[in-house]
C-alpha positions in Angstrom: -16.4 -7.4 19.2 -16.0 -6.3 15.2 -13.6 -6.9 12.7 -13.5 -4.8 10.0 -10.8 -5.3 6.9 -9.6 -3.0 4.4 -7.3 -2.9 1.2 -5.8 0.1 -0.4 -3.7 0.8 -3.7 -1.6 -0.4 -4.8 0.2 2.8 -5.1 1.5 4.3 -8.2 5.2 3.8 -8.1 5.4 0.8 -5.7 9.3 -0.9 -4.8 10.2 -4.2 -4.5 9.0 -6.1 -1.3 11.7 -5.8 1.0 11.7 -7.3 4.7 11.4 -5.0 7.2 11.3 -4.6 11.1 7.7 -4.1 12.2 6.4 -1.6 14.6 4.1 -1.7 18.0 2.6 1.5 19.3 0.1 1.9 21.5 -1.5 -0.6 24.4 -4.7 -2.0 24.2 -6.9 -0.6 27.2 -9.8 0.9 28.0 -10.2 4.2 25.7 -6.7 3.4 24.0 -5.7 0.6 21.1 -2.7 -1.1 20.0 -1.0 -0.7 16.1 1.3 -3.1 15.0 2.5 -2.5 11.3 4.8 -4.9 9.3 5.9 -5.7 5.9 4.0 -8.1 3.9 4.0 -9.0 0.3 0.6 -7.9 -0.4 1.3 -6.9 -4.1 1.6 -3.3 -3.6 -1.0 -2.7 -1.4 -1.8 -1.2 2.1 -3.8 -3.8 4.3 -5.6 -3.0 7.3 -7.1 -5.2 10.1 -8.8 -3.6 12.5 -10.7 -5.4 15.6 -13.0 -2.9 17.9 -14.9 -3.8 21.0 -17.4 -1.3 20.5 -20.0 -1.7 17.7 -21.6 0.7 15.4 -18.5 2.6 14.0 -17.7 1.5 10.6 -18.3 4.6 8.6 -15.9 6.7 11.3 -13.4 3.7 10.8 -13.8 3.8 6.8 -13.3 7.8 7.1 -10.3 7.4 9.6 -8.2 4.5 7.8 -8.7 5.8 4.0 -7.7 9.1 4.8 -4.6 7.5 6.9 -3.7 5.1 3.6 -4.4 7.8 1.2 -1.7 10.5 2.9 1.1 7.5 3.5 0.6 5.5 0.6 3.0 2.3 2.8 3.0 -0.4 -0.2 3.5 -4.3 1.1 1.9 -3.1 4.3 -0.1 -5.3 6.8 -1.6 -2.4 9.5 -3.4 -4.3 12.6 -5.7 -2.2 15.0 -6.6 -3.6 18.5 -9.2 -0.9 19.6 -10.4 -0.8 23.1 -13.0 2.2 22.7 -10.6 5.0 21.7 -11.6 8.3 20.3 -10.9 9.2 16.6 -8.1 11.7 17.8 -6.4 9.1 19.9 -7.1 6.7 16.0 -5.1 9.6 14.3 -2.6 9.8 17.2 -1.4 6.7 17.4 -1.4 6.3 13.5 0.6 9.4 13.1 3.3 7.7 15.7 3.4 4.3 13.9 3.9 5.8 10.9 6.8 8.5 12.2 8.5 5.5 13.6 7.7 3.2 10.7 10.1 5.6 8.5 12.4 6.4 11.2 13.0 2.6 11.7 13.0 1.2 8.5 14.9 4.2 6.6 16.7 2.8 3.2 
């Protein structure tokens, strides 16, 4: 297993923390992983936690997750990965569905 961590922002114009319902997409299985994304106060920022069972993959992970917290900027936002060997486009995949039903969910 590796854990890797990651911080982004904080973001430019960055709300108050607000409590919010978190998300789960995904399963954890062979080829697939798990995203759960919640509200934390995290001062502005965008935290990701991210533990693999395959080795070896840090610079794809660094290239994957900054250009995912770059393009949503989600201040106060705790983002854990539970990867069981999927593919970069099944990364983006899932992130893209977390983050559609992160705003759909949690709409002001």
């Amino acid at each position: 297993m590796e854990y890797l961590s990651y911080e982004f922002g904080p973001w430019g114009v960055v709300s108050k923390f607000k409590k919010k319902k978190p998300i789960l997409v995904g399963v954890v299985g062979s080829g697939n992983l798990e995203i759960l994304i919640e509200k934390k106060d995290l001062a502005g920022k965008t935290k990701i936690e991210l533990e693999t069972s395959v080795r070896g993959y840090k610079e794809t992970w660094t290239a994957v997750l900054t250009d995912f917290a770059e393009s949503q900027q989600f201040p106060y936002t705790l983002i854990t990965i539970n990867d069981g060997g999927a593919t970069p486009a099944v990364v983006q995949l899932r992130l893209s569905q977390g983050s559609q039903q992160w705003r759909d969910e949690n709409a002001d």
